[in-house]
C-alpha positions, 0 to 999 in steps of 0.5 A: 500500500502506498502512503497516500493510499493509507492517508485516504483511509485514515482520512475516509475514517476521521472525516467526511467525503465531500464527493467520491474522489477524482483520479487525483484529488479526495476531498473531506470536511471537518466536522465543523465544515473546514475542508481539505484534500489530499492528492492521491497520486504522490508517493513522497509523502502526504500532500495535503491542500487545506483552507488557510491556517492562521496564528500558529502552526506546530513546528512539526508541521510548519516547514512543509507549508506553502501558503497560496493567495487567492488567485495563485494556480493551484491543482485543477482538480480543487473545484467546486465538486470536490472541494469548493472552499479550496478552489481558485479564489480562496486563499489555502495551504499546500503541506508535505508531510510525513504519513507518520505525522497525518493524525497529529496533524487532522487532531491540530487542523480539526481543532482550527 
């Protein structure tokens, strides 16, 4: 199993799914209806795209991310199915993180 296979069950088990997933992109909502989205074709790592964080990100965290402004390109798969709040227009963020640091990370970003 590939990490990004096991991240999308540890996600599909924490989260919802906002649609059925593309080839590329599984979108889900925290309970408290923040999105984010995981890349599913990437085997170096965990790449997640989420609505912005602001204030203070954990430092085990902070170093795989890139902050996207409201009209930076970003994967044309982040659209209005799959995961409306992270689609061009809104500002989000791109993380890289280990599978180790997955569920450290939903239990920070559900709490945002």
């Amino acid at each position: 199993m590939t990490p990004s296979y096991m991240a999308e069950q540890l996600l599909a088990q924490r989260l919802e799914r906002i649609a059925s997933p593309t080839l590329y992109i599984a979108g889900f909502k925290t309970q408290s209806g923040r999105e984010l989205a995981l890349e599913r074709k990437r085997n170096t790592g965990i790449f997640l795209w989420t609505e912005q964080v602001y204030g203070e990100v954990p430092a085990q965290f902070s170093g795989g991310c890139v902050v996207y402004a409201p009209l930076k390109p970003r994967n044309s798969n982040l659209n209005g199915k799959n995961a409306p709040r992270l689609k061009l227009g809104n500002s989000v963020s791109y993380w890289r993180l280990q599978l180790e640091f997955l569920s450290a990370f939903l239990d920070w970003y559900c709490k945002q």
